[in-house]
Phi, psi and omega in degrees: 000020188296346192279303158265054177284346184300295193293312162324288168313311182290307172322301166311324167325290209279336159283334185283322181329304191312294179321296172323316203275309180321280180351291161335282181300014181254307193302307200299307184280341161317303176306280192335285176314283182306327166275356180071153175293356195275343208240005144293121181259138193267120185333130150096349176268160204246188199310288174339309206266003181315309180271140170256015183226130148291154211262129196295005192272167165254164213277171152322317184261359163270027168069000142118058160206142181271156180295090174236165196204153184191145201252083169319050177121181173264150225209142166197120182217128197283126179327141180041043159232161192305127154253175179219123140282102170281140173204189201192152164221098176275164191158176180343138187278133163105351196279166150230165188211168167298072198241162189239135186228133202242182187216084153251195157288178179294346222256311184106003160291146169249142191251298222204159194218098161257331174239133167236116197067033179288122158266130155226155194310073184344125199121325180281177136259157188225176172210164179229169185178109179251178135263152199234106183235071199238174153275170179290156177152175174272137156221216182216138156242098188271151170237114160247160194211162171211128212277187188279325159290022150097004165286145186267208167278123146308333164188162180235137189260121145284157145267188143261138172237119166234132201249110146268174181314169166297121192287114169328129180306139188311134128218145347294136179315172150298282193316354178278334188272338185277300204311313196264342184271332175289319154335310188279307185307347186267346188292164188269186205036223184250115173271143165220131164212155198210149196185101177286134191246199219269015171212028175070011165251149205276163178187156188181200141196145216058020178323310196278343203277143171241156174242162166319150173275314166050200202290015154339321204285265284275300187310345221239326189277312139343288152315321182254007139275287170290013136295359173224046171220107195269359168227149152230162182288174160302315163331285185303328171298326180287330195287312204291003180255330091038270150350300190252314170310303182234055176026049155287132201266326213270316165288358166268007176274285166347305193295305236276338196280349178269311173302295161134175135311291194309322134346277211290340172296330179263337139327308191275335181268333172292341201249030170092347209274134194256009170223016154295165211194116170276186184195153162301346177234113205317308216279344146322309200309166159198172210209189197239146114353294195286339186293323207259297191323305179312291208284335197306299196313315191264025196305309205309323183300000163250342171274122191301169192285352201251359181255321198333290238276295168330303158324279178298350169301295192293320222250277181291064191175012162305101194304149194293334165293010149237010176271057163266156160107223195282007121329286158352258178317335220237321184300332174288342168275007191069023186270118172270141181232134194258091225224149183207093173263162170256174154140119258210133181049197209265034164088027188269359148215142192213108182232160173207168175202127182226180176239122176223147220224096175207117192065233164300329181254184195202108155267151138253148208227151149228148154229157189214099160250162176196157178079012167310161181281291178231185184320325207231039148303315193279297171332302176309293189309331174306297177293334175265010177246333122001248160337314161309274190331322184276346208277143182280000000 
Protein backbone atom coordinates (compact mmCIF):
# COMPACT_ATOMS: atom_id res chain seq x y z
CA UNK A 1 0.00 0.00 0.00
CA UNK A 2 3.16 2.33 -0.23
CA UNK A 3 1.35 4.50 -3.43
CA UNK A 4 -0.73 5.71 -0.71
CA UNK A 5 1.20 6.47 1.75
CA UNK A 6 1.26 10.16 0.68
CA UNK A 7 -2.33 10.99 0.88
CA UNK A 8 -2.19 9.30 4.61
CA UNK A 9 0.49 12.16 5.71
CA UNK A 10 -1.66 14.93 4.42
CA UNK A 11 -4.93 14.06 6.30
CA UNK A 12 -2.99 13.97 9.38
CA UNK A 13 -1.32 17.36 8.31
CA UNK A 14 -5.11 18.69 7.86
CA UNK A 15 -6.39 17.03 11.31
CA UNK A 16 -3.50 18.52 13.67
CA UNK A 17 -4.29 21.93 11.53
CA UNK A 18 -8.13 21.44 12.63
CA UNK A 19 -7.25 20.94 15.91
CA UNK A 20 -4.74 24.06 16.34
CA UNK A 21 -7.51 26.30 15.29
CA UNK A 22 -10.39 25.00 17.52
CA UNK A 23 -7.89 24.92 20.90
CA UNK A 24 -7.40 28.77 19.49
CA UNK A 25 -11.11 29.47 19.58
CA UNK A 26 -11.45 28.13 22.84
CA UNK A 27 -8.36 30.40 24.03
CA UNK A 28 -10.39 33.15 22.43
CA UNK A 29 -13.88 32.33 23.93
CA UNK A 30 -12.18 32.28 27.04
CA UNK A 31 -10.69 35.67 26.86
CA UNK A 32 -14.41 36.74 25.77
CA UNK A 33 -16.42 35.22 28.57
CA UNK A 34 -13.96 37.01 31.31
CA UNK A 35 -13.31 40.42 29.86
CA UNK A 36 -16.76 40.86 28.96
CA UNK A 37 -18.68 42.88 25.89
CA UNK A 38 -17.89 46.28 27.93
CA UNK A 39 -14.12 45.78 27.74
CA UNK A 40 -13.56 44.81 24.05
CA UNK A 41 -11.73 47.37 21.71
CA UNK A 42 -12.61 47.31 18.62
CA UNK A 43 -9.65 48.01 15.72
CA UNK A 44 -9.45 51.35 14.90
CA UNK A 45 -11.47 52.89 17.89
CA UNK A 46 -10.33 55.67 19.59
CA UNK A 47 -10.24 55.78 23.82
CA UNK A 48 -13.83 57.28 23.66
CA UNK A 49 -15.39 54.41 21.40
CA UNK A 50 -13.82 51.62 23.90
CA UNK A 51 -16.95 50.48 25.92
CA UNK A 52 -19.26 49.46 24.32
CA UNK A 53 -22.16 50.24 27.17
CA UNK A 54 -22.39 52.95 28.81
CA UNK A 55 -21.01 53.46 31.92
CA UNK A 56 -23.10 53.93 35.06
CA UNK A 57 -20.04 56.03 37.18
CA UNK A 58 -20.68 59.76 37.29
CA UNK A 59 -18.63 61.86 35.18
CA UNK A 60 -15.73 64.33 36.25
CA UNK A 61 -18.07 67.31 36.23
CA UNK A 62 -20.45 65.86 38.97
CA UNK A 63 -17.62 65.90 41.86
CA UNK A 64 -17.74 61.86 41.56
CA UNK A 65 -21.43 61.83 43.18
CA UNK A 66 -24.50 60.86 41.39
CA UNK A 67 -27.77 63.11 41.04
CA UNK A 68 -30.62 61.25 42.82
CA UNK A 69 -33.58 62.57 43.83
CA UNK A 70 -36.41 61.31 46.58
CA UNK A 71 -39.74 61.75 47.70
CA UNK A 72 -39.73 61.92 51.64
CA UNK A 73 -42.41 59.87 52.66
CA UNK A 74 -46.31 58.67 51.61
CA UNK A 75 -48.75 61.12 51.32
CA UNK A 76 -52.77 60.60 52.07
CA UNK A 77 -55.21 63.21 51.59
CA UNK A 78 -58.76 63.90 51.10
CA UNK A 79 -59.60 65.57 47.66
CA UNK A 80 -59.29 69.39 47.93
CA UNK A 81 -57.67 69.46 51.15
CA UNK A 82 -54.51 70.89 52.18
CA UNK A 83 -51.37 68.30 51.73
CA UNK A 84 -47.36 69.03 52.86
CA UNK A 85 -44.89 67.04 50.33
CA UNK A 86 -41.26 66.75 51.49
CA UNK A 87 -38.38 65.58 48.67
CA UNK A 88 -34.50 66.11 48.16
CA UNK A 89 -31.98 66.13 45.57
CA UNK A 90 -28.58 64.80 46.56
CA UNK A 91 -25.57 65.10 44.50
CA UNK A 92 -22.24 67.19 44.94
CA UNK A 93 -22.81 68.69 48.46
CA UNK A 94 -22.97 72.76 47.76
CA UNK A 95 -24.31 72.40 43.95
CA UNK A 96 -27.69 73.60 42.97
CA UNK A 97 -29.95 71.80 40.55
CA UNK A 98 -33.17 72.38 39.14
CA UNK A 99 -36.06 70.60 40.49
CA UNK A 100 -39.43 69.65 39.09
CA UNK A 101 -41.86 67.66 41.52
CA UNK A 102 -44.99 65.70 39.75
CA UNK A 103 -47.97 63.29 40.35
CA UNK A 104 -48.33 60.43 38.25
CA UNK A 105 -50.04 57.26 37.89
CA UNK A 106 -48.50 53.88 38.28
CA UNK A 107 -48.72 53.93 34.48
CA UNK A 108 -45.96 56.91 34.48
CA UNK A 109 -48.68 59.51 33.47
CA UNK A 110 -48.42 62.95 35.06
CA UNK A 111 -51.71 64.10 36.77
CA UNK A 112 -50.36 66.87 38.26
CA UNK A 113 -47.18 69.72 38.33
CA UNK A 114 -46.79 71.08 41.60
CA UNK A 115 -43.21 72.34 41.55
CA UNK A 116 -41.54 73.58 38.32
CA UNK A 117 -38.40 74.63 37.60
CA UNK A 118 -37.26 75.05 41.45
CA UNK A 119 -33.51 75.82 42.27
CA UNK A 120 -32.26 74.37 45.21
CA UNK A 121 -29.14 73.16 46.95
CA UNK A 122 -28.29 69.39 46.71
CA UNK A 123 -29.07 68.28 49.83
CA UNK A 124 -31.47 70.26 51.45
CA UNK A 125 -34.71 69.05 52.18
CA UNK A 126 -37.25 70.86 50.75
CA UNK A 127 -41.32 70.76 51.00
CA UNK A 128 -44.34 71.92 49.03
CA UNK A 129 -47.85 72.46 50.57
CA UNK A 130 -50.92 72.96 48.89
CA UNK A 131 -54.71 71.94 47.87
CA UNK A 132 -54.85 68.77 46.47
CA UNK A 133 -57.45 68.53 43.84
CA UNK A 134 -57.76 64.85 42.25
CA UNK A 135 -59.88 62.06 42.17
CA UNK A 136 -59.87 59.44 44.63
CA UNK A 137 -57.21 56.66 43.61
CA UNK A 138 -53.57 55.75 44.14
CA UNK A 139 -50.87 57.68 42.66
CA UNK A 140 -46.56 58.29 42.75
CA UNK A 141 -44.91 61.71 44.03
CA UNK A 142 -41.96 61.41 41.66
CA UNK A 143 -39.30 64.08 42.05
CA UNK A 144 -36.79 64.79 39.13
CA UNK A 145 -33.80 67.08 38.88
CA UNK A 146 -30.87 68.61 36.55
CA UNK A 147 -27.63 69.89 37.76
CA UNK A 148 -25.96 73.07 35.95
CA UNK A 149 -24.36 70.74 33.52
CA UNK A 150 -27.87 69.77 32.13
CA UNK A 151 -27.48 65.85 34.03
CA UNK A 152 -30.31 64.67 34.80
CA UNK A 153 -31.10 62.30 37.80
CA UNK A 154 -29.77 58.55 38.08
CA UNK A 155 -32.55 57.73 40.00
CA UNK A 156 -35.57 58.93 41.59
CA UNK A 157 -37.02 57.30 44.94
CA UNK A 158 -41.21 57.55 44.75
CA UNK A 159 -43.39 58.01 47.14
CA UNK A 160 -47.21 57.10 47.21
CA UNK A 161 -49.85 59.24 47.15
CA UNK A 162 -53.66 58.00 47.99
CA UNK A 163 -56.36 60.65 47.41
CA UNK A 164 -59.78 60.10 49.31
CA UNK A 165 -62.83 61.26 49.16
CA UNK A 166 -63.48 65.09 49.40
CA UNK A 167 -64.32 66.06 52.87
CA UNK A 168 -68.02 66.92 53.54
CA UNK A 169 -68.80 70.62 54.18
CA UNK A 170 -68.96 70.82 58.54
CA UNK A 171 -72.77 70.69 59.43
CA UNK A 172 -73.71 71.63 62.02
CA UNK A 173 -71.76 74.78 61.75
CA UNK A 174 -70.45 75.96 65.38
CA UNK A 175 -72.77 78.43 65.25
CA UNK A 176 -75.48 76.13 64.70
CA UNK A 177 -74.34 74.02 67.45
CA UNK A 178 -73.96 77.11 70.46
CA UNK A 179 -77.44 78.35 68.58
CA UNK A 180 -79.31 75.11 68.86
CA UNK A 181 -77.91 74.29 72.49
CA UNK A 182 -78.49 77.70 74.44
CA UNK A 183 -82.11 77.11 72.53
CA UNK A 184 -82.42 73.38 74.31
CA UNK A 185 -81.07 74.94 77.77
CA UNK A 186 -83.96 77.54 77.96
CA UNK A 187 -86.44 74.53 77.38
CA UNK A 188 -88.68 73.38 80.21
CA UNK A 189 -87.52 69.84 81.62
CA UNK A 190 -84.67 67.60 81.01
CA UNK A 191 -83.13 68.13 77.37
CA UNK A 192 -80.49 65.85 76.22
CA UNK A 193 -78.68 66.49 72.87
CA UNK A 194 -75.74 64.74 71.09
CA UNK A 195 -74.82 65.11 67.41
CA UNK A 196 -72.10 63.19 65.57
CA UNK A 197 -71.42 65.98 62.43
CA UNK A 198 -70.55 65.66 59.04
CA UNK A 199 -67.08 65.11 60.03
CA UNK A 200 -67.52 62.30 62.30
CA UNK A 201 -67.07 64.33 65.86
CA UNK A 202 -69.45 64.15 68.54
CA UNK A 203 -70.71 67.16 70.17
CA UNK A 204 -73.53 67.89 72.65
CA UNK A 205 -75.27 68.50 75.79
CA UNK A 206 -76.00 66.72 78.54
CA UNK A 207 -74.57 63.97 76.05
CA UNK A 208 -74.13 61.47 78.62
CA UNK A 209 -77.16 61.90 80.72
CA UNK A 210 -78.95 58.82 80.84
CA UNK A 211 -82.85 58.18 79.84
CA UNK A 212 -85.47 55.79 78.95
CA UNK A 213 -84.97 54.23 75.78
CA UNK A 214 -89.12 53.51 75.47
CA UNK A 215 -89.14 52.52 71.99
CA UNK A 216 -85.62 53.78 71.20
CA UNK A 217 -85.03 50.16 72.20
CA UNK A 218 -86.54 48.68 68.56
CA UNK A 219 -83.82 49.85 66.41
CA UNK A 220 -81.07 48.20 68.50
CA UNK A 221 -83.42 44.99 68.99
CA UNK A 222 -83.57 45.16 65.29
CA UNK A 223 -80.06 44.86 64.64
CA UNK A 224 -79.47 42.20 66.81
CA UNK A 225 -81.86 40.15 65.45
CA UNK A 226 -80.58 40.24 62.56
CA UNK A 227 -77.00 39.76 62.98
CA UNK A 228 -78.01 36.56 64.26
CA UNK A 229 -80.25 35.36 61.75
CA UNK A 230 -78.56 35.22 58.06
CA UNK A 231 -82.51 34.60 56.70
CA UNK A 232 -85.54 35.66 58.12
CA UNK A 233 -88.70 34.35 57.52
CA UNK A 234 -91.87 36.13 55.80
CA UNK A 235 -93.34 36.04 59.10
CA UNK A 236 -90.62 37.78 60.81
CA UNK A 237 -90.33 39.98 58.30
CA UNK A 238 -93.57 41.30 58.81
CA UNK A 239 -93.02 41.52 62.89
CA UNK A 240 -90.16 43.20 62.41
CA UNK A 241 -91.46 45.89 59.94
CA UNK A 242 -94.40 46.30 62.14
CA UNK A 243 -91.90 46.83 64.89
CA UNK A 244 -90.25 49.73 63.39
CA UNK A 245 -93.18 51.62 61.06
CA UNK A 246 -95.93 51.96 63.65
CA UNK A 247 -93.85 50.97 67.03
CA UNK A 248 -95.91 47.85 67.80
CA UNK A 249 -94.94 46.82 71.11
CA UNK A 250 -96.30 43.49 70.99
CA UNK A 251 -93.75 42.55 67.94
CA UNK A 252 -90.72 44.13 69.90
CA UNK A 253 -91.89 41.89 72.77
CA UNK A 254 -91.82 38.94 70.17
CA UNK A 255 -88.07 40.21 68.80
CA UNK A 256 -86.83 40.67 72.28
CA UNK A 257 -87.65 37.06 73.69
CA UNK A 258 -85.63 35.46 70.73
CA UNK A 259 -83.00 38.40 71.08
CA UNK A 260 -82.51 38.33 74.73
CA UNK A 261 -80.63 40.58 77.05
CA UNK A 262 -77.77 39.09 76.04
CA UNK A 263 -78.37 40.44 72.46
CA UNK A 264 -78.80 43.78 73.19
CA UNK A 265 -75.40 43.67 75.74
CA UNK A 266 -73.41 42.36 72.92
CA UNK A 267 -74.78 44.80 70.56
CA UNK A 268 -74.21 47.91 72.92
CA UNK A 269 -70.67 46.73 73.59
CA UNK A 270 -69.69 46.30 69.84
CA UNK A 271 -71.27 49.59 68.99
CA UNK A 272 -69.22 51.73 71.80
CA UNK A 273 -72.31 52.56 73.61
CA UNK A 274 -71.24 52.99 77.16
CA UNK A 275 -74.08 54.04 78.95
CA UNK A 276 -76.42 51.63 78.10
CA UNK A 277 -77.84 50.09 80.73
CA UNK A 278 -80.49 46.71 79.76
CA UNK A 279 -83.86 45.87 81.73
CA UNK A 280 -85.82 42.80 81.44
CA UNK A 281 -88.06 44.75 80.09
CA UNK A 282 -86.99 46.32 76.70
CA UNK A 283 -88.86 49.53 76.55
CA UNK A 284 -86.73 50.10 80.50
CA UNK A 285 -82.93 50.03 79.21
CA UNK A 286 -81.53 53.24 78.80
CA UNK A 287 -79.38 54.81 77.14
CA UNK A 288 -77.49 58.45 76.30
CA UNK A 289 -78.11 60.95 73.24
CA UNK A 290 -74.78 60.49 72.64
CA UNK A 291 -74.96 56.74 72.78
CA UNK A 292 -78.20 56.72 70.48
CA UNK A 293 -76.23 59.14 67.85
CA UNK A 294 -73.33 57.48 67.50
CA UNK A 295 -74.95 54.02 66.72
CA UNK A 296 -78.15 55.84 64.50
CA UNK A 297 -74.81 57.09 62.12
CA UNK A 298 -72.90 54.42 62.21
CA UNK A 299 -75.93 51.22 62.01
CA UNK A 300 -75.13 49.94 58.95
CA UNK A 301 -71.32 49.13 59.96
CA UNK A 302 -73.34 46.84 62.37
CA UNK A 303 -75.88 45.52 60.07
CA UNK A 304 -74.72 42.27 58.09
CA UNK A 305 -74.71 43.53 53.91
CA UNK A 306 -77.61 41.34 53.14
CA UNK A 307 -79.66 43.14 55.35
CA UNK A 308 -78.67 46.62 54.58
CA UNK A 309 -81.23 47.45 52.23
CA UNK A 310 -84.46 46.06 54.59
CA UNK A 311 -82.97 48.36 57.63
CA UNK A 312 -83.34 51.50 55.49
CA UNK A 313 -86.57 50.65 54.18
CA UNK A 314 -88.05 50.26 57.62
CA UNK A 315 -86.02 53.18 59.57
CA UNK A 316 -87.51 55.76 56.39
CA UNK A 317 -91.19 54.27 56.27
CA UNK A 318 -92.09 55.30 59.68
CA UNK A 319 -96.07 56.16 59.19
CA UNK A 320 -96.45 59.97 59.17
CA UNK A 321 -98.17 60.42 62.27
CA UNK A 322 -95.01 59.81 63.98
CA UNK A 323 -92.88 61.16 61.76
CA UNK A 324 -92.58 64.69 64.16
CA UNK A 325 -89.21 66.15 65.48
CA UNK A 326 -86.49 65.63 63.33
CA UNK A 327 -88.17 64.55 60.28
CA UNK A 328 -90.43 67.48 60.52
CA UNK A 329 -87.26 70.05 60.46
CA UNK A 330 -84.65 67.97 58.68
CA UNK A 331 -86.75 66.66 55.17
CA UNK A 332 -87.99 70.02 54.33
CA UNK A 333 -84.03 71.00 54.14
CA UNK A 334 -83.69 67.96 51.53
CA UNK A 335 -82.25 65.52 53.98
CA UNK A 336 -83.42 61.90 53.95
CA UNK A 337 -83.44 61.01 57.35
CA UNK A 338 -83.26 57.41 58.58
CA UNK A 339 -85.42 57.66 62.00
CA UNK A 340 -86.77 55.79 65.21
CA UNK A 341 -88.88 58.27 67.99
CA UNK A 342 -90.01 57.24 71.40
CA UNK A 343 -91.96 58.22 73.90
CA UNK A 344 -93.74 57.05 77.33
CA UNK A 345 -97.13 58.05 78.59
CA UNK A 346 -99.40 61.25 77.59
CA UNK A 347 -95.73 62.49 75.37
CA UNK A 348 -94.21 62.97 78.99
CA UNK A 349 -91.04 61.75 77.47
CA UNK A 350 -90.63 62.27 73.72
CA UNK A 351 -87.10 61.24 72.15
CA UNK A 352 -86.15 60.51 68.52
CA UNK A 353 -82.62 59.64 67.08
CA UNK A 354 -82.00 59.75 63.36
CA UNK A 355 -79.38 59.36 60.65
CA UNK A 356 -79.34 61.97 58.28
CA UNK A 357 -78.24 62.11 54.68
CA UNK A 358 -77.47 64.71 51.97
CA UNK A 359 -75.28 64.60 49.48
CA UNK A 360 -71.69 64.09 51.16
CA UNK A 361 -72.85 64.46 54.46
CA UNK A 362 -74.18 62.30 57.04
CA UNK A 363 -75.01 63.09 60.72
CA UNK A 364 -76.02 61.65 63.57
CA UNK A 365 -78.72 63.12 65.86
CA UNK A 366 -80.32 62.55 69.32
CA UNK A 367 -82.66 64.29 71.18
CA UNK A 368 -83.99 63.16 74.55
CA UNK A 369 -86.76 64.89 76.25
CA UNK A 370 -88.55 64.47 79.48
CA UNK A 371 -90.70 65.68 82.51
CA UNK A 372 -92.60 67.98 79.37
CA UNK A 373 -95.47 70.19 80.68
CA UNK A 374 -97.84 69.05 77.83
CA UNK A 375 -98.30 66.26 75.03
CA UNK A 376 -96.61 68.20 71.86
CA UNK A 377 -93.94 70.21 74.46
CA UNK A 378 -91.23 67.58 73.58
CA UNK A 379 -92.08 67.17 70.13
CA UNK A 380 -91.64 70.95 69.67
CA UNK A 381 -88.04 70.80 71.41
CA UNK A 382 -87.03 68.06 69.31
CA UNK A 383 -88.00 70.26 65.84
CA UNK A 384 -86.61 73.09 67.52
CA UNK A 385 -82.78 71.71 68.16
CA UNK A 386 -83.36 69.98 65.11
CA UNK A 387 -83.81 73.08 63.07
CA UNK A 388 -81.24 75.00 64.79
CA UNK A 389 -78.65 72.16 64.35
CA UNK A 390 -79.34 72.52 60.35
CA UNK A 391 -79.32 76.21 59.60
CA UNK A 392 -76.43 77.43 57.09
Amino acid sequence: MRPDAPHTQSGRRGWLVTAVCLAAGAVCLALWSTAGPASVTHAGAGPAEATAQPSTSPSPETGGAALTTTVLGSVTVHSGSVARVRYRADGPDGDTVTVDLVITTRAGDVRRRLVTGRVVRAGEEQAWRGRLRLRRGRYLLVAHAVDANGVTESSARAAKLVVLRPVPPLVPSAGARRAAFTWASKRSGAVAVAVVDSHGHLHGRNAHRRFLTASLAKPLLLVAYLRRNDTVTSAMRKTLTRMITVSDNDAADAVYRSVGVKGLRRLAKLAGMRSFETNSAWILCRASAADMACFFRDMERYVPRRHRRFVNRLLTSVVPYQSWGIPEAARPRGYRVYFKPGWLGAWTLASEAARLERKRVRIGLAVFTDDNPTSSYGKETVAGVTARLLRR
